[in-house]
C-alpha positions as CSV (number, residue, x, y, z in Angstrom):
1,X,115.5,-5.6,177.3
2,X,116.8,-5.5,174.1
3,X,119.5,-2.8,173.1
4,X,120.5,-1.5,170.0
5,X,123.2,-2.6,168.1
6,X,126.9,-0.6,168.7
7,X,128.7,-1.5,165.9
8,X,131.4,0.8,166.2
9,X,133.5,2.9,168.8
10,X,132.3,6.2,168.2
11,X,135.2,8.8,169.3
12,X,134.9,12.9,169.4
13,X,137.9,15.1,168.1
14,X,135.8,18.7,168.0
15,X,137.8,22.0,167.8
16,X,137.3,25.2,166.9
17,X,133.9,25.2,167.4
18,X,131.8,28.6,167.3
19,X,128.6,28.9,169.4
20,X,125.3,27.6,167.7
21,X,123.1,30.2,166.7
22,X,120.4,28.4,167.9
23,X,121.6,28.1,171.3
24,X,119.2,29.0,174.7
25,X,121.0,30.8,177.4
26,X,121.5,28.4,180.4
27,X,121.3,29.3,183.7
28,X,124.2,27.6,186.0
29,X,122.0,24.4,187.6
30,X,120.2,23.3,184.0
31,X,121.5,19.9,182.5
32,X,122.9,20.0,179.8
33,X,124.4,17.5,176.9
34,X,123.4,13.8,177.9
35,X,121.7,14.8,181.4
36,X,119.2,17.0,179.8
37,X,115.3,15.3,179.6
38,X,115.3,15.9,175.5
39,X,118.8,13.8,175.2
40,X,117.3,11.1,177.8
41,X,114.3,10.3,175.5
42,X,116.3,10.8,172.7
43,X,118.5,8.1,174.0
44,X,114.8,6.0,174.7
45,X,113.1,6.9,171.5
46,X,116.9,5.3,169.8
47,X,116.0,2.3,171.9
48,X,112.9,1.7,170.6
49,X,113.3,2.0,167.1
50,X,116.1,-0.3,166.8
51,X,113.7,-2.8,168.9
52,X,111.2,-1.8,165.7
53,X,113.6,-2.7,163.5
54,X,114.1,-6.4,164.9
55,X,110.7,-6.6,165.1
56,X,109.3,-5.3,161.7
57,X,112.6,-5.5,160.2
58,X,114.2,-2.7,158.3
59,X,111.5,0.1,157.4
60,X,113.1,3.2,157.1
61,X,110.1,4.9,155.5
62,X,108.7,4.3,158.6
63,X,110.8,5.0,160.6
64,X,111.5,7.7,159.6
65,X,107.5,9.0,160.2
66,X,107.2,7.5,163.8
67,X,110.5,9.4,164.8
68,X,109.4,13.1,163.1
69,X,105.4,12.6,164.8
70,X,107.5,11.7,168.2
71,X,109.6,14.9,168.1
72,X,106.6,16.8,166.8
73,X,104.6,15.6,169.5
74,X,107.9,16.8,172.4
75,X,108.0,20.0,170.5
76,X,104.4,21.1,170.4
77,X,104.3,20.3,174.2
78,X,107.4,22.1,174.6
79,X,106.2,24.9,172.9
80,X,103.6,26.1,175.3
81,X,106.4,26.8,177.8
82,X,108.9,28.9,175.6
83,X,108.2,32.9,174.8
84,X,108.1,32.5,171.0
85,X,107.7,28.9,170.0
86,X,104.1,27.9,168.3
87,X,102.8,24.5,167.8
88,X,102.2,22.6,164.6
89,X,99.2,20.6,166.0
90,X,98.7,21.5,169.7
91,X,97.1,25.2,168.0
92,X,93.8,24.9,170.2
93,X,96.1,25.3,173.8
94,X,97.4,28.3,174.7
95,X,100.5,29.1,175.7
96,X,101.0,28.6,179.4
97,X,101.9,32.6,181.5
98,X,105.8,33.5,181.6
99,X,106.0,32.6,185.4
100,X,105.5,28.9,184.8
101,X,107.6,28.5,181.8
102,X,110.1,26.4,184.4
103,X,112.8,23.6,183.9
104,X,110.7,21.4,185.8
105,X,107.2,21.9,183.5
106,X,109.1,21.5,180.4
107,X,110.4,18.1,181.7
108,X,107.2,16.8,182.8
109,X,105.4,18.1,179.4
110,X,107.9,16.7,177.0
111,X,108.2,13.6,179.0
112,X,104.6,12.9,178.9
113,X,104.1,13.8,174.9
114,X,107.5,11.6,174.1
115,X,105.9,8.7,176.5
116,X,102.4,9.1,174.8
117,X,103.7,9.4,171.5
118,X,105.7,6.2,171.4
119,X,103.0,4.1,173.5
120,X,101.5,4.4,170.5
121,X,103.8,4.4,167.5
122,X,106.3,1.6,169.5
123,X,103.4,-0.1,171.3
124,X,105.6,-3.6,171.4
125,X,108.1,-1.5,173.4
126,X,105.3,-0.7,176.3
127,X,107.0,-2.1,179.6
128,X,110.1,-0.7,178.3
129,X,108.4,2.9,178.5
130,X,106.9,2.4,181.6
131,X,109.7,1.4,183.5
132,X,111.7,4.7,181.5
133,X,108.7,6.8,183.2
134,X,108.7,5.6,186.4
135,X,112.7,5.6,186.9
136,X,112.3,10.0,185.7
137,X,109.3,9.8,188.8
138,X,106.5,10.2,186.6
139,X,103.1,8.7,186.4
140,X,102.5,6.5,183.4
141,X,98.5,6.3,184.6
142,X,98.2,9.7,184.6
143,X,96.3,10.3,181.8
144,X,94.9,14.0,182.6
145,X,94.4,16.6,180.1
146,X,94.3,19.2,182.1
147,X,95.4,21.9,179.7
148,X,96.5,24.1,182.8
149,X,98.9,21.6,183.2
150,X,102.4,20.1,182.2
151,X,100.8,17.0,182.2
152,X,97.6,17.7,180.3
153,X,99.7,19.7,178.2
154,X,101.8,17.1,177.1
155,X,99.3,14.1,177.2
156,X,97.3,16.3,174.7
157,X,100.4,17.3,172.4
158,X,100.7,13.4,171.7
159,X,96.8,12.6,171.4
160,X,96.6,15.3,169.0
161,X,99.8,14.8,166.8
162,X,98.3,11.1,166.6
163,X,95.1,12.2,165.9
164,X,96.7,14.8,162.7
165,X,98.2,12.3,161.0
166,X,96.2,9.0,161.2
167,X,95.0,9.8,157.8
168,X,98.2,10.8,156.2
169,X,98.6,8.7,153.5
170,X,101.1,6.7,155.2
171,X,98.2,3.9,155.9
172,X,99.1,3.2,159.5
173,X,96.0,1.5,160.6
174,X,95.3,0.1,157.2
175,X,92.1,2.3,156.7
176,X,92.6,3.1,153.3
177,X,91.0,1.4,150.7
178,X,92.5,-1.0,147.9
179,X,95.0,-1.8,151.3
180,X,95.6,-5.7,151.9
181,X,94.6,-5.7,155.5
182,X,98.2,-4.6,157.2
183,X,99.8,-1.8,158.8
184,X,101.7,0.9,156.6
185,X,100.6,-1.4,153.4
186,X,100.2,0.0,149.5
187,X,97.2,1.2,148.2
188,X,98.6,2.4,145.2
189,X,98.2,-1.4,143.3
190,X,102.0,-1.0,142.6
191,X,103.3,-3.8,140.4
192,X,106.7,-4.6,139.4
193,X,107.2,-4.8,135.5
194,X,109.9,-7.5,136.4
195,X,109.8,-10.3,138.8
196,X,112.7,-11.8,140.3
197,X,112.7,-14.5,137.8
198,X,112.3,-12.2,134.3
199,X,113.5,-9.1,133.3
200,X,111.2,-7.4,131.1
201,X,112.3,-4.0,131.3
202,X,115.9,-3.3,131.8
203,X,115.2,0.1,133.2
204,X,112.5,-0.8,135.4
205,X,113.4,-2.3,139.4
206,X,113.4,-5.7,139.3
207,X,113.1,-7.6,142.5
208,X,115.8,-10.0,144.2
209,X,116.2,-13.2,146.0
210,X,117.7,-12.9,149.6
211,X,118.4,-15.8,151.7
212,X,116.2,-16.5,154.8
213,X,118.8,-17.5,156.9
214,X,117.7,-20.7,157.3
215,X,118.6,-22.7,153.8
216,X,115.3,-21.0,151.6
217,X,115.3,-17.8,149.7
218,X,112.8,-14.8,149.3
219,X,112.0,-12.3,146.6
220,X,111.2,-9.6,149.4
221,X,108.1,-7.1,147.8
222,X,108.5,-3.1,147.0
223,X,108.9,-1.1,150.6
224,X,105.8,0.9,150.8
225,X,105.4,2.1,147.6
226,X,102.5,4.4,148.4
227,X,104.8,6.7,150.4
228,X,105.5,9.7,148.1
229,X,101.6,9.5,148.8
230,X,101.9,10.4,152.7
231,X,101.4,14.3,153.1
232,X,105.1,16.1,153.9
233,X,105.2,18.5,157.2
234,X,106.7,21.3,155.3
235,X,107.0,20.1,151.8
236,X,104.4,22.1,149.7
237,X,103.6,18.4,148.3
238,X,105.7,15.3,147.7
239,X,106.8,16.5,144.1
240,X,107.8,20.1,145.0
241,X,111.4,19.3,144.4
242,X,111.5,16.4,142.2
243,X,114.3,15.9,140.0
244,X,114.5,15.2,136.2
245,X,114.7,11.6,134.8
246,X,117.9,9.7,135.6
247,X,120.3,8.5,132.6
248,X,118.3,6.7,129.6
249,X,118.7,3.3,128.8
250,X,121.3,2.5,125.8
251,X,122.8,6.2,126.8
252,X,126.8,6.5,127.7
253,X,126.3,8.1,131.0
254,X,124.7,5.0,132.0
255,X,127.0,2.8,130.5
256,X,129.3,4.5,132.0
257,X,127.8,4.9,135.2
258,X,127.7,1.0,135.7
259,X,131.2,0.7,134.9
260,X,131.6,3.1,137.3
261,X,129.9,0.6,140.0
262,X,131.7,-2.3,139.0
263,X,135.1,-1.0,139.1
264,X,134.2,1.1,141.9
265,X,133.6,-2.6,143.8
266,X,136.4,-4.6,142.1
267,X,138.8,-2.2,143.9
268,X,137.2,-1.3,147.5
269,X,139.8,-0.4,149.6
270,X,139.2,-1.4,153.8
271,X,138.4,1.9,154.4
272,X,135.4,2.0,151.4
273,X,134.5,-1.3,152.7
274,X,133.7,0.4,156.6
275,X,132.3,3.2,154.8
276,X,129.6,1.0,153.1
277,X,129.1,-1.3,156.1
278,X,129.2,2.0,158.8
279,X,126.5,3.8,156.0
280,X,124.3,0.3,155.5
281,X,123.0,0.2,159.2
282,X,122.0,-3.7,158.7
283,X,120.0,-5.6,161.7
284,X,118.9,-4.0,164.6
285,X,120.0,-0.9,163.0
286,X,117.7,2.5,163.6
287,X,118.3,3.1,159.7
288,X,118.9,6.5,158.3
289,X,116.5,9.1,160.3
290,X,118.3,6.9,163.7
291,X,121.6,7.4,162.3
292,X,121.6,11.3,162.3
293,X,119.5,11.4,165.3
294,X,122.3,9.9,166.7
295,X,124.7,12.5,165.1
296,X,122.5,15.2,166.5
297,X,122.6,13.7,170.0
298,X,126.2,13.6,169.3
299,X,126.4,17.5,168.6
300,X,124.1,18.1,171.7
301,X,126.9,16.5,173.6
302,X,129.8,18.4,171.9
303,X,127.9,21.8,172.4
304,X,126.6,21.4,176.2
305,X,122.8,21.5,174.9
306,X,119.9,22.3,177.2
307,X,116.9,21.0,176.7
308,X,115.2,23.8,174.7
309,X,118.8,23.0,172.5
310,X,117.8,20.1,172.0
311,X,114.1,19.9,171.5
312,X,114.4,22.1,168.6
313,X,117.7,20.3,167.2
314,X,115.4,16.6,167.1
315,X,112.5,18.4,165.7
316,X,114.3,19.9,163.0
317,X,116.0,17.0,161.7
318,X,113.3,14.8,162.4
319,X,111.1,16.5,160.2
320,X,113.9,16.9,157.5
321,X,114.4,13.1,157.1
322,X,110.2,12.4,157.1
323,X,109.7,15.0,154.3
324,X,113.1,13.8,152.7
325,X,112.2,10.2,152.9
326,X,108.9,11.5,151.4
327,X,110.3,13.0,148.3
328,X,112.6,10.3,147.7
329,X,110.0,8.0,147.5
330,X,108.0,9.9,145.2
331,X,111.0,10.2,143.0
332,X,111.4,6.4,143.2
333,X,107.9,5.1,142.5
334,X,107.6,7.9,139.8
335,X,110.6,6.3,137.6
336,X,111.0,3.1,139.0
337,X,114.2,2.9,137.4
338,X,116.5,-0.2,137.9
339,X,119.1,-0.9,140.4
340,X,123.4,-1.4,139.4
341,X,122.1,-5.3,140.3
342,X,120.1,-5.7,137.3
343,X,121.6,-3.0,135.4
344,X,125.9,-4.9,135.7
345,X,123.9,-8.3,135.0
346,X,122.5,-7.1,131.9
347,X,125.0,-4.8,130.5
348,X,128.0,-7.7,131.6
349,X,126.0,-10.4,130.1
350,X,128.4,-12.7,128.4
351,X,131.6,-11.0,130.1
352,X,134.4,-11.8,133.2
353,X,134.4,-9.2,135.6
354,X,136.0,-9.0,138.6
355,X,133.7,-8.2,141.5
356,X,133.0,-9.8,144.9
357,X,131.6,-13.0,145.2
358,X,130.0,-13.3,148.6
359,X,131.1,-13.5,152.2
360,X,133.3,-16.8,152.0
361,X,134.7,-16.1,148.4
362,X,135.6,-12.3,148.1
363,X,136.8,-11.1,145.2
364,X,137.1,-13.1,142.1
365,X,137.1,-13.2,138.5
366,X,133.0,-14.0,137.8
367,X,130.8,-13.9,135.0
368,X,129.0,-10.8,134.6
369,X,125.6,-12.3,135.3
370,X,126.8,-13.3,138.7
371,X,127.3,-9.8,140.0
372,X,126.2,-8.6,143.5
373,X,126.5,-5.5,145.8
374,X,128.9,-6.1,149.1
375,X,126.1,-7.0,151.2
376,X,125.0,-10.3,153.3
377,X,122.7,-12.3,151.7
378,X,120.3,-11.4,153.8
379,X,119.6,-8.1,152.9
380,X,121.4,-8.0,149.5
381,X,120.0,-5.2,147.9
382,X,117.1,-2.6,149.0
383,X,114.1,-4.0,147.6
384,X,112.5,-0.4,146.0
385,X,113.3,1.3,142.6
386,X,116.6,3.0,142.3
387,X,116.1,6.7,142.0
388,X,117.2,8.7,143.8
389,X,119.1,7.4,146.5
390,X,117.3,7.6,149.8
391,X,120.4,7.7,151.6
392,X,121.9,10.4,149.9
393,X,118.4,12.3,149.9
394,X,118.0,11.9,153.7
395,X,121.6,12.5,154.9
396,X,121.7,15.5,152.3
397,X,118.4,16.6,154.3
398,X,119.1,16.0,158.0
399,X,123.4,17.7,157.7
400,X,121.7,20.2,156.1
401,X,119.5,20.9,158.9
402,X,122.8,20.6,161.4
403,X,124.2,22.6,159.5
404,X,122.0,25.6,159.8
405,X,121.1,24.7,163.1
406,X,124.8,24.9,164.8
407,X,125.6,27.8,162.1
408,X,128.5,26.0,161.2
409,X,129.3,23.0,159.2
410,X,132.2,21.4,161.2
411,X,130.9,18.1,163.0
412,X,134.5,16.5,163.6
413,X,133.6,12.8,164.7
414,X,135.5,9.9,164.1
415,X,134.6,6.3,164.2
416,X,136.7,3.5,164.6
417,X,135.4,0.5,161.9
418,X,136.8,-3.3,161.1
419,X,135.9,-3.4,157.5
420,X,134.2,-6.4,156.7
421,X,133.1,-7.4,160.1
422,X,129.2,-6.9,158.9
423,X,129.3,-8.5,155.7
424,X,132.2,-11.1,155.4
425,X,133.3,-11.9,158.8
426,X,135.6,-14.5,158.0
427,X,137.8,-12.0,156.2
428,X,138.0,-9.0,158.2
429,X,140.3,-6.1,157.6
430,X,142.5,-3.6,160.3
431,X,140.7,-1.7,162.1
432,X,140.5,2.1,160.2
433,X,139.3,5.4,161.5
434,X,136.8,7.0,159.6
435,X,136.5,10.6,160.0
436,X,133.5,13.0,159.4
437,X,135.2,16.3,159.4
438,X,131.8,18.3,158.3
439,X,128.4,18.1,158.1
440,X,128.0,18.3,154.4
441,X,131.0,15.7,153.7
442,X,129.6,13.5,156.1
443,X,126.6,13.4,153.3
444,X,128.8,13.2,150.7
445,X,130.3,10.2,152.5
446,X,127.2,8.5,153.4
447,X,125.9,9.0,149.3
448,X,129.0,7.9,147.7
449,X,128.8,4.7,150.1
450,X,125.7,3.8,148.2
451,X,127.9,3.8,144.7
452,X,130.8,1.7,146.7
453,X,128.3,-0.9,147.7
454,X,126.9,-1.5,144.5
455,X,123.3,-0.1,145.6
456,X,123.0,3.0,143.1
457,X,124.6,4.7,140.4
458,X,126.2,8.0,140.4
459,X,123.1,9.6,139.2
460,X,121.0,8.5,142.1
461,X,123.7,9.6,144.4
462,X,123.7,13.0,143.1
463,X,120.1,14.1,142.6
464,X,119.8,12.6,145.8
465,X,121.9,15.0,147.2
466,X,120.2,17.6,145.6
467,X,117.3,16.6,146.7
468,X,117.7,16.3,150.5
469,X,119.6,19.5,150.6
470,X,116.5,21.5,148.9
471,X,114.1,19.6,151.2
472,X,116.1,20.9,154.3
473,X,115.6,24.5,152.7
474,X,111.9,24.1,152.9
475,X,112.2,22.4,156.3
476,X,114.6,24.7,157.7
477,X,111.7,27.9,156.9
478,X,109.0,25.9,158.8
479,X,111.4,25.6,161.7
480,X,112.2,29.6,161.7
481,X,108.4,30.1,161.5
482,X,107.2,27.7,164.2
483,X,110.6,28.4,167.1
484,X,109.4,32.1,166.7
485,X,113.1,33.0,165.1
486,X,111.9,34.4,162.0
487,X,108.4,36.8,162.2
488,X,108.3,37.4,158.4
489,X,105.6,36.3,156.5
490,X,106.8,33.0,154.8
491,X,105.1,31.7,151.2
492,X,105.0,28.6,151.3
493,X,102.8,25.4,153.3
């Protein structure tokens, strides 16, 4: 079986903390934290994508869908055996009487909509599922859908999530047309202005050359450039938020802005380096809706979570990084504007600069045109247009959501790094602690990371920001609406 990668010794340091507001009672017998059903497929559903990820290699457009459907899927099931709750797809079941809304029936629901749900959106990971059903004494045959039933109940929340979104926009099963042939492909016709070889348009994306890891190189395509296409969950549409342009060519904010980047990088300190490498996520990583899922599981921990805790918690920030992800992307494909790794080659052109020059060199004096982000070569750059940040917008999004969800923004983790271990192994640093004393600076962390690796600009940090944190605004009304929390009648889709 293949695990995901632990690249770091995560440590808790929490005080102070207030109850979250979102909190079920709990009587004395209920699991809670990691021995509660929603944390245990949480754990699974972590598993999986990072098995994804090897497989498909890094999507986190993707990822970031499969992970929101999953959690949609658990909480529609769930749903039918809380008071208030309503469903976002299972709308044709009714909610199950009072007397039956047990422990045990929200188990076996959520267990068979998580189980059903990733069959089918982490179909390579099949055995692996199996085995996780059998091991929590369930059936994996038992395909009723007996609506009377937990069950039915949650076999149907699954089957009908699926069946919602197949024709989202997000291309899954290549049925839309102008595709070519494969899963989650364009159908937009999206073509760079540049190619890796020629710059045509300075502030257009231009794609790179990573190395294959076996002697060759690879100019790796535009990540699903159709994706500001695929329709949000609580977005009113993909452009509801979207920012204003980022800085013009031949301005002095961008001038200054790649300066920024390069003496940003000329001067990373071991701590900025673990920053950038713990923020990158590389191989076998569960990219960016993975890594706060993990920070939520982390906060179900510190809080004692039930399940009902907990099935809400993945939901909301599930949803928050799909619809961020989603916005981002429209942003992106909107401007295509240029990355800091054609942007330092062009404006440096003709010039020394000190940067970094690659995992057996470090830094040097180089020529401007030889400038690169600290990254392996084999992922050197993300290979889609610039802004906003997707990081930012994301992380923005989903500590937003924690945020509101505890009712407080302290988070209080700490994770112990060696800088350089991920990128230049062969010139590692001491060990540092990184600490993520809020929500909201944890964002701030994980978007300024971008600018320290030489990924983005300022600009794209910041309206990424912005972005993410008006997404979760949006996302956070949908989540009042559907958990029953808030009975006013909400404008918006």
């Amino acid at each position: 079986m293949k695990l995901f990668r632990v690249f770091c010794l995560v440590l808790f340091c929490i005080t102070g903390c207030s109850v979250p507001q979102n909190k079920t009672s709990i009587l004395p017998n209920d699991p809670t934290g990691k021995n509660n059903m929603a944390y245990k497929w949480g754990k699974i559903s972590l598993e999986c994508t990072a098995n994804d990820t090897e497989n498909f290699r890094p999507r986190p457009t993707v990822t970031s869908r499969i992970l929101a459907l999953i959690w949609i899927s658990v909480f529609d099931a769930w749903s039918r055996y809380d008071e208030k709750a309503t469903p976002l797809y299972l709308t044709s079941i009714e909610r199950r009487p009072p007397v039956e809304h047990t422990l045990q029936n929200k188990e076996i629901a959520i267990s068979y909509a998580a189980y059903r749900a990733m069959q089918h959106y982490y179909f390579s990971d099949s055995t692996l599922l199996r085995k996780k059903m059998i091991e929590f004494g369930l059936d994996p045959d038992d395909n009723s859908e007996d609506p009377s039933t937990a069950i039915g109940i949650g076999n149907l929340a699954a089957k009908t999530v699926i069946a919602s979104r197949s024709f989202d926009g997000s291309n899954q099963k290549d049925t839309t047309s102008n595709s070519n042939a494969a899963a989650y492909s364009d159908y937009t016709g999206y073509t760079p202005v540049n190619n890796a070889d020629h710059l045509k348009e300075i502030g257009k994306w231009q794609p790179k050359y990573f190395s294959d890891g076996k002697g060759g190189k690879f100019a790796p395509g535009c990540l699903t450039p159709h994706w500001g296409k695929v329709t949000p969950v609580a977005l009113a549409s993909a452009s509801q938020y979207r920012p204003g342009p980022p800085p013009a060519v031949g301005s002095q904010t961008l001038a200054d802005e790649i300066k920024e980047v390069v003496e940003l990088q000329a001067n990373l300190s071991d701590e900025q380096k673990a920053l950038v490498e713990f923020m990158r996520d590389g191989p076998k990583s569960v990219q960016q809706a993975g890594h706060w899922f993990i920070f939520a599981q982390n906060v179900s921990v510190r809080d004692n979570h039930s399940l009902d805790d907990d099935v809400k918690m993945y939901f909301l920030i599930e949803v928050a990084a799909m619809d961020a992800f989603i916005a981002a992307w429209d942003a992106k494909m909107h401007y295509d504007f240029a990355r800091p790794y054609a942007l330092v080659h062009d404006y440096y052109k003709g010039q020394l600069i000190k940067g970094w020059g690659g995992p057996d060199v470090g830094m040097v004096e180089m020529k401007g045109s030889d400038w690169r982000p600290y990254s392996p070569d084999t992922f050197l750059c993300p290979p889609f247009p610039s802004y906003v940040s997707g990081h930012s917008c994301v992380s923005a999004a989903c500590s937003e959501a924690l945020r509101l969800f505890t009712g407080n923004d302290q988070f209080g983790e700490e994770v112990k790094i060696v800088p350089g271990l991920l990128t230049e192994p062969e010139n590692i640093g001491d060990t540092v602690v990184l600490k993520f004393p809020t929500f909201t600076e944890t964002a701030n962390m994980a978007g300024l990371s971008r600018v320290l690796g030489g990924y983005h600009i300022r600009s794209d940090n910041v309206e990424g920001l912005n972005l993410g944190r008006k997404v979760a605004s949006a996302v956070w009304k949908k989540y009042l609406k559907h958990t029953g929390a808030d009975n006013t009648s909400l404008s918006y889709n």
